[in-house]
N, C-alpha and C positions, 0 to 999 in steps of 0.2 A: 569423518562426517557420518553422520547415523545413515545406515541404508535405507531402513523404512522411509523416513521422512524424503530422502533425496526422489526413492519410487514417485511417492505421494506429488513433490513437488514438480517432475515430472510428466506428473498426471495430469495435472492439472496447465503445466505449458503446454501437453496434446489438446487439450480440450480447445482453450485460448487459438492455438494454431488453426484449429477446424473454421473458427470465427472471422481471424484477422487472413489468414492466407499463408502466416508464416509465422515458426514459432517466436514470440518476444522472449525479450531478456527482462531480467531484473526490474532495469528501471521500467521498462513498458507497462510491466503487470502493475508496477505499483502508481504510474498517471491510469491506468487505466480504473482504480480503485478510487483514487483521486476522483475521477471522474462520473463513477458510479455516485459516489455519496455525496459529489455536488450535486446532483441530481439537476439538471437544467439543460438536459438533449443537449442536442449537436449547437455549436454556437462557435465560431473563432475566437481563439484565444491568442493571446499577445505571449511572448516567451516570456516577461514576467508573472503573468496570469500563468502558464504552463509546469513554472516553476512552483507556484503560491498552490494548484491542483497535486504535485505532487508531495508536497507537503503535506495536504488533508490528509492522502493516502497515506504516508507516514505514521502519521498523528491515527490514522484510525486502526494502523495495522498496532501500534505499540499502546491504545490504551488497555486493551485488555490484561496488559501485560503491570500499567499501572504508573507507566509514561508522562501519559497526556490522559487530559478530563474532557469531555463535550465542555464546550462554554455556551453553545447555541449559534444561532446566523444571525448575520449582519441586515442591515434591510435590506440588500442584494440578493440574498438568502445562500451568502459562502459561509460556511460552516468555520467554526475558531473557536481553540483549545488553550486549555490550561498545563503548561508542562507541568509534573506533580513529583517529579524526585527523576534526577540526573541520571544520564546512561553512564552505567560504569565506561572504566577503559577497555575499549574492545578492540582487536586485532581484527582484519579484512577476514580471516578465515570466521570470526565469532559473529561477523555481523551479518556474516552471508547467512551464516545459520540461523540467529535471530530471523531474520529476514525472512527467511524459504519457509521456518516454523511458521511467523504468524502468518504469510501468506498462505497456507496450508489451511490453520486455524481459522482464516476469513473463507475460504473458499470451501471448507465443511462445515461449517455453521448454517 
């Protein structure tokens, strides 16, 4: 695993930890992402709802990457994507790194 980026990613679970009380994992950061770019404050979510927020964050970490396309919101105003070319075949250790990259990628932009 590349060391810069592990720093980077790192850095950025301190930061998150300062917020939440304790540092998250993986999937936290990325319902937390989810949930920034539904943009619709604090609201209860149902675990299909929880699962369908982590998804967005998915969807918004890999379009840069050229993934997923914005489709636009619904008239709920949940955000939905255009898958746009297939993830290769990735092993746990490649997608961790996919992963920590574009979360990295979203969190310095």
């Amino acid at each position: 695993m590349d060391l810069e980026l592990e720093q980077r990613y790192q850095h950025i679970l301190s930061n998150l930890e300062k917020d939440l009380g304790e540092k998250p994992d993986m999937q936290t950061v990325i319902f937390l992402i989810g949930v920034q770019e539904l943009n619709k404050g604090y609201q209860k979510l149902s675990k299909q709802e929880k699962l369908e927020v982590m998804h967005i964050g998915v969807c918004v970490l890999l379009s840069p990457y050229g993934f997923y396309s914005p489709l636009g919101r619904d008239e709920e105003g949940w955000p939905h994507f255009e898958s746009k070319k297939k993830l290769p075949p990735l092993d746990g250790r490649q997608q961790q790194y996919l992963l920590k990259q574009a979360i990295v990628d979203y969190f310095t932009e």
